[in-house]
C-alpha positions in Angstrom: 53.4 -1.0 -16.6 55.5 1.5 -15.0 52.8 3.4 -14.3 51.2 1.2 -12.4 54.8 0.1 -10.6 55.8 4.0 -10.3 52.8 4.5 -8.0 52.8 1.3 -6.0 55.8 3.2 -5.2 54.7 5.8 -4.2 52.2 4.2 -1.7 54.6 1.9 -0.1 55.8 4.5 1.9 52.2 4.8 3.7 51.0 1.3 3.0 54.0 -1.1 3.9 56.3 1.0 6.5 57.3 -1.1 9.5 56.2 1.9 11.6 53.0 1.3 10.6 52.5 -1.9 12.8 49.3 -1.9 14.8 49.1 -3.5 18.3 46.2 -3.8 20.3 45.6 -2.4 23.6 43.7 -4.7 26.5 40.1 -3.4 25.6 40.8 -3.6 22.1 41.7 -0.1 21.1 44.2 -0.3 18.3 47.7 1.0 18.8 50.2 2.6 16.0 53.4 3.9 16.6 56.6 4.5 15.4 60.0 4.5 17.5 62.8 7.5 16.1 66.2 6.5 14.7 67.1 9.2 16.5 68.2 9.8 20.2 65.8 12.7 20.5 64.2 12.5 23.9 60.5 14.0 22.8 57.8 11.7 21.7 54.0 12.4 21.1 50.8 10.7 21.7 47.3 11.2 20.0 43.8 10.2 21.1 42.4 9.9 17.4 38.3 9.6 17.3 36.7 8.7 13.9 34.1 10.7 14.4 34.5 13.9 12.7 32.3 16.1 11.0 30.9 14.0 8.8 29.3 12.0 10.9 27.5 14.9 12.5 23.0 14.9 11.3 20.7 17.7 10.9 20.4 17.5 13.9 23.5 17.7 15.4 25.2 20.1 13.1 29.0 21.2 15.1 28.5 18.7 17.4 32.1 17.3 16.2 34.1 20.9 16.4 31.8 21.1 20.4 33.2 17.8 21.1 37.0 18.8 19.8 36.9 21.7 21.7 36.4 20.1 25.1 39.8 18.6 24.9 41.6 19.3 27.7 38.9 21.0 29.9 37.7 19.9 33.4 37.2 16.3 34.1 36.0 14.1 36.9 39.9 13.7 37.7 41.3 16.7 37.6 40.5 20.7 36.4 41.6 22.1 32.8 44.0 24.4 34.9 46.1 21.8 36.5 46.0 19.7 33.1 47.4 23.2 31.5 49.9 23.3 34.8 50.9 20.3 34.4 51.2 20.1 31.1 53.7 23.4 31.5 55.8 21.9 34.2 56.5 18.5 31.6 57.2 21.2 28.9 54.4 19.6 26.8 52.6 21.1 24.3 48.5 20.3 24.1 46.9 20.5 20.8 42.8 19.5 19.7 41.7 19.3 16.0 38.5 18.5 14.1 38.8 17.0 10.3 36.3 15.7 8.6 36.7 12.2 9.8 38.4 12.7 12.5 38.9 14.4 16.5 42.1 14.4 17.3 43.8 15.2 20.9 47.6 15.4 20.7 50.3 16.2 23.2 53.8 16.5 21.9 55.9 15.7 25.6 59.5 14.3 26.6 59.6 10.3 26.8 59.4 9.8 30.1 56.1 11.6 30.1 54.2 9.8 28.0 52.0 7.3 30.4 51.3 10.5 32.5 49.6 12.0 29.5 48.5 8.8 28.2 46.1 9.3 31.7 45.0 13.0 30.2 43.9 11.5 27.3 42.1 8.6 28.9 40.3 11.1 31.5 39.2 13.0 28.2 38.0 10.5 26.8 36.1 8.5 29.7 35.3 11.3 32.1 35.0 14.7 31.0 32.4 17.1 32.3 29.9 18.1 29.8 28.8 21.4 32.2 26.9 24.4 30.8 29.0 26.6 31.9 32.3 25.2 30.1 29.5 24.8 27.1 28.5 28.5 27.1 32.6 29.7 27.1 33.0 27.2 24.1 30.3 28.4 22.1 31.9 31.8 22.6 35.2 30.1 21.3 34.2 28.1 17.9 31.8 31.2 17.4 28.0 29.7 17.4 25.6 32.0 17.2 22.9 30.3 17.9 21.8 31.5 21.2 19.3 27.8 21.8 22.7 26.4 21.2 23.8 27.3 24.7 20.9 26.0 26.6 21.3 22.9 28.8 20.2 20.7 26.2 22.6 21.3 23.8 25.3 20.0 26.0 23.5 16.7 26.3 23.4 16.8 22.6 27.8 16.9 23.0 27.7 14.2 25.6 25.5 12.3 23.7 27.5 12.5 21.0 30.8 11.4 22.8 29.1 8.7 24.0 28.4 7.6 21.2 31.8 8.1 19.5 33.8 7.1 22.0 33.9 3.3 21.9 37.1 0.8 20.7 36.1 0.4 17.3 36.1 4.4 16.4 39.1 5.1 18.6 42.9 4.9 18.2 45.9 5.7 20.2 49.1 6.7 17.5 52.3 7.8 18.9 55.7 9.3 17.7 59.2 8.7 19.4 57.9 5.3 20.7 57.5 1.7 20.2 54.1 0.6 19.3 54.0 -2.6 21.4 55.4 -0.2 24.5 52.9 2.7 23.8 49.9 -0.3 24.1 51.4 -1.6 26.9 51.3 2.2 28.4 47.6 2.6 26.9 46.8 -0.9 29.0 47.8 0.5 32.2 46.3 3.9 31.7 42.5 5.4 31.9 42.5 4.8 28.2 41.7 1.1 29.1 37.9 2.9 30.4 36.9 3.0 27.1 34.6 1.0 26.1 35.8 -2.1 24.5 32.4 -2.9 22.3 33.1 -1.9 18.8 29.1 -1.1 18.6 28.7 3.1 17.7 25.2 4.8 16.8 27.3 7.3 14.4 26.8 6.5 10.9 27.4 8.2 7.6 26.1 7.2 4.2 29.7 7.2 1.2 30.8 10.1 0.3 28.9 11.4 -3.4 31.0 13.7 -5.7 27.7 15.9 -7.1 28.4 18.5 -9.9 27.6 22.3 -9.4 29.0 26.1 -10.3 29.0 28.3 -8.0 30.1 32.4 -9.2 31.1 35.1 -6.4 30.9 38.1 -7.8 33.6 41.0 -7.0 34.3 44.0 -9.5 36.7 45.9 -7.2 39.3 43.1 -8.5 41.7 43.4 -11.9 42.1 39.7 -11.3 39.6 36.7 -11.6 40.2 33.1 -10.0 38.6 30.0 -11.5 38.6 26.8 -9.4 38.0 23.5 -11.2 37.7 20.1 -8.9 37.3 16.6 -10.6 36.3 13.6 -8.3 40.0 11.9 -7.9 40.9 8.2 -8.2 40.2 5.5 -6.0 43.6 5.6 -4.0 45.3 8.6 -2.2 48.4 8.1 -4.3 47.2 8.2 -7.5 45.1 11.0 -6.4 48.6 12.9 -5.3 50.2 12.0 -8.5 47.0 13.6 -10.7 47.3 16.6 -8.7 50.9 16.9 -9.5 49.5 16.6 -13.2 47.9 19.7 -13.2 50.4 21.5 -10.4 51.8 25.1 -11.4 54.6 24.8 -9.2 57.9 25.0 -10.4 60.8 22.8 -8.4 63.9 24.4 -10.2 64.6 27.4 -10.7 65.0 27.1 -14.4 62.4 24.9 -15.4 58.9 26.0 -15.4 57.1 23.3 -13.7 56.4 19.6 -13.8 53.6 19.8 -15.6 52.4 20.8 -19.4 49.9 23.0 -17.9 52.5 24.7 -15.7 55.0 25.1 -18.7 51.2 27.2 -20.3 50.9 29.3 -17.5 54.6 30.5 -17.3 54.0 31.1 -21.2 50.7 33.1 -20.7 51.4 35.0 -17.9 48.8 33.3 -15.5 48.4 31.8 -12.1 47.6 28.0 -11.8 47.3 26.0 -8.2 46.6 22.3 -7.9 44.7 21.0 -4.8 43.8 17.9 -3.6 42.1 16.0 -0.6 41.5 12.5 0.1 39.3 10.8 2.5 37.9 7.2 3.6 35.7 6.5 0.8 36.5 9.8 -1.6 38.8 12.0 -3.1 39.3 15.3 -4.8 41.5 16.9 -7.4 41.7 20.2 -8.8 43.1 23.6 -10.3 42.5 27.1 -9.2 43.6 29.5 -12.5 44.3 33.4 -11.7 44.4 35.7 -14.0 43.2 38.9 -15.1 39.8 39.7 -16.0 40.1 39.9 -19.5 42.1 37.0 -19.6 40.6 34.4 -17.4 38.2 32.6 -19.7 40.9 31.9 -22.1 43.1 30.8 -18.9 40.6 28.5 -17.9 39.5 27.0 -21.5 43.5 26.1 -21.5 44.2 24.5 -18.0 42.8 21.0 -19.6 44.6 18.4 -19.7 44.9 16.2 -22.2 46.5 12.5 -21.7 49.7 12.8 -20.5 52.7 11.5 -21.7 54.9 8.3 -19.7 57.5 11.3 -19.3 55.2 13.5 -17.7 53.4 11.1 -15.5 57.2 10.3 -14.5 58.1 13.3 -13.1 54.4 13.6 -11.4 55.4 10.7 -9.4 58.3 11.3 -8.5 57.6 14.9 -7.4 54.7 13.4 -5.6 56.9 10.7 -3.8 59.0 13.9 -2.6 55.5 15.6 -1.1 55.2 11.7 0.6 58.6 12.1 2.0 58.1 15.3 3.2 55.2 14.9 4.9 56.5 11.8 6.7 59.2 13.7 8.6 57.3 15.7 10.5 55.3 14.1 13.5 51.9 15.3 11.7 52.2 13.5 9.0 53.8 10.3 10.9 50.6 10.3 13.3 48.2 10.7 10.2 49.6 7.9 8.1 49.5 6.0 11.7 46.2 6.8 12.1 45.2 5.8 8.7 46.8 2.4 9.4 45.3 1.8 12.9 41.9 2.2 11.3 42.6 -0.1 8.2 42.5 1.7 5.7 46.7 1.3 4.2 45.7 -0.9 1.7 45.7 0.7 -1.9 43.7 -0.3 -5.3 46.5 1.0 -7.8 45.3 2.9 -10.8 47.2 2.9 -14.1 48.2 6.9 -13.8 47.4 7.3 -17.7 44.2 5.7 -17.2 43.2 7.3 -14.2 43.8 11.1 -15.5 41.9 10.1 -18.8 38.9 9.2 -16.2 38.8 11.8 -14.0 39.8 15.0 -16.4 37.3 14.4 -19.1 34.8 13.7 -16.3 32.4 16.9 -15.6 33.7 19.4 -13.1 32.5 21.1 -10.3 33.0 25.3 -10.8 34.0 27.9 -8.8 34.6 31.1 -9.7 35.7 35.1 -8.0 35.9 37.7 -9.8 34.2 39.5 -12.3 31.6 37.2 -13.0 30.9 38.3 -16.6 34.2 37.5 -17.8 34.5 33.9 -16.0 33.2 30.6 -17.9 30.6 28.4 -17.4 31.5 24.5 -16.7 29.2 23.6 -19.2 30.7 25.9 -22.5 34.6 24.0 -21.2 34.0 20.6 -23.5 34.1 18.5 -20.4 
């Protein structure tokens, strides 16, 4: 039971905020802000596109990291330099990134600049010029070396591909240092009300599959081997955070040596361990990377299992991973992902029982990676999983 209550926690933060309100903009485009306590006088604002990489086909391949480097550029409007003027005059910073879900245009401005901008964004999204020439400087820039990727075609292939991401169902507008219901009301007056307001979009993408595998790099100029084991992670982000703090190395006081048991082995054994973890939409990943050298590492790996953890340790797991929710919540990149998260629906949370939910996923099969000397570094399949 306080498992289960410990972690419902944890997710309320992301889940149940009040900053999380979504309003809706007059075509439809959802709208997710959150106004400062503060008197601070900068704000942000994000054209967020779910249509990242992994919507991309054979065919398409980098047609999502194209499209996020276009940001910004020349548009039917007005020229990249005067954007990059203007943006320099407001004192605004103007930042493009490609995830795997998602494109994201952000500009971090004063206030009082925020319906100007809110027009940058809307001319990115509803007029930009797709030119060859613009095409062939970008290739240069994300480094394709394809040379029929430069060739008029392929910057149909980009257009196309905007097209068909850029409809009111696959977009959202999240802001920081702003009202949500003022932001849509901005969003309503702006070119941002262009975009289509049919939630119909030709991208699709079949659910995420976690698929087993080893994969061994081999490098004999190193003393020191690293081993990287990744289980499938539960069905919710936070519980997903809290196994990762299960298997973390890293020590929070000075004094102690870790939250974790396998963190208290590695301070004993004299070897490196690194949790990671990374959630999406419809998947999540968990996992350890163990350093160590290369007459050591097998045994460093055999020991970085887990075994069912006690309601002390899953304790402390949750409430270091309620710090790393906090944390990320206070900067604006973390308050414009959780937004974004919640503008597209996806805040609710299917709670797993902590205990459960590590017994699941670490006596599942692993995926393997390993660096090093390859003869002294395990296969998954001798590690009892």
């Amino acid at each position: 039971m306080f498992q289960t209550k410990a972690i419902t926690k944890l997710a309320a933060p992301i889940a149940s905020r009040t900053y999380a309100s979504v309003a809706s903009a007059s075509n439809g485009i959802k709208v997710a802000s959150v106004a400062d306590a503060s008197e601070s006088p900068m704000a942000s604002i994000s054209l967020v596109i779910n249509a990242g990489s992994r919507f991309e086909t054979a065919e398409n391949s980098g047609v999502a990291h194209y499209l996020k480097a276009f940001g910004f550029r020349n548009t039917q409007s007005r020229t990249s330099f005067r954007t990059v003027r203007e943006a320099e005059l407001n004192g605004a910073s103007l930042t493009a990134e490609a995830t795997r879900e998602n494109i994201i245009y952000t500009v971090e401005c004063f206030k009082d600049a925020i319906p100007y901008f809110a027009d940058v964004l809307g001319d990115i999204a509803t007029a930009t010029k797709y030119t060859e020439h613009e095409f062939r400087d970008i290739a240069k820039l994300v480094a394709f070396e394809s040379l029929s990727a430069r060739s008029s075609p392929a910057t149909r292939l980009v257009e196309g591909y905007a097209e068909a991401a850029l409809t009111a169902g696959r977009v959202a507008i999240v802001g920081t240092g702003i009202d949500s219901a003022a932001l849509a009301a901005i969003v309503s007056e702006s070119k941002l009300a262009a975009i289509p307001a049919s939630s119909a979009s030709t991208l699709s993408t079949p659910a995420s599959k976690f698929n087993g595998g080893v994969q061994q790099i081999y490098d004999s100029a190193s003393p020191v081997s690293h081993y990287a084991l990744a289980f499938e992670g539960a069905s919710d982000a936070a519980t997903t955070r809290v196994l990762a703090n299960l298997l973390s190395g890293e020590r929070r006081l000075k004094w102690n040596t870790g939250v974790s048991p396998l963190a208290k082995l590695a301070a004993e054994e004299g070897f490196g361990l690194q949790s990671f973890q990374s959630s999406y939409s419809d998947a999540s990943l968990v996992g350890v990377v163990v350093s160590a050298p290369n007459a050591k590492i097998q045994e460093a790996v055999e020991k970085s299992q887990i075994a069912s953890p006690s309601a002390e340790t899953v304790q402390r797991a949750v409430a270091a991973a309620k710090v790393d929710v906090s944390e990320a919540l206070a900067t604006r990149a973390g308050k414009r992902d959780a937004l974004a998260q919640a503008a597209f629906g996806r805040t609710a949370v299917a709670v797993e029982s902590a205990a459960s939910a590590a017994a699941k996923t670490f006596k599942s099969k692993p995926v393997g990676a390993a660096v090093g000397l390859s003869q002294a570094t395990p296969y998954v399949d001798t590690l009892g999983f």
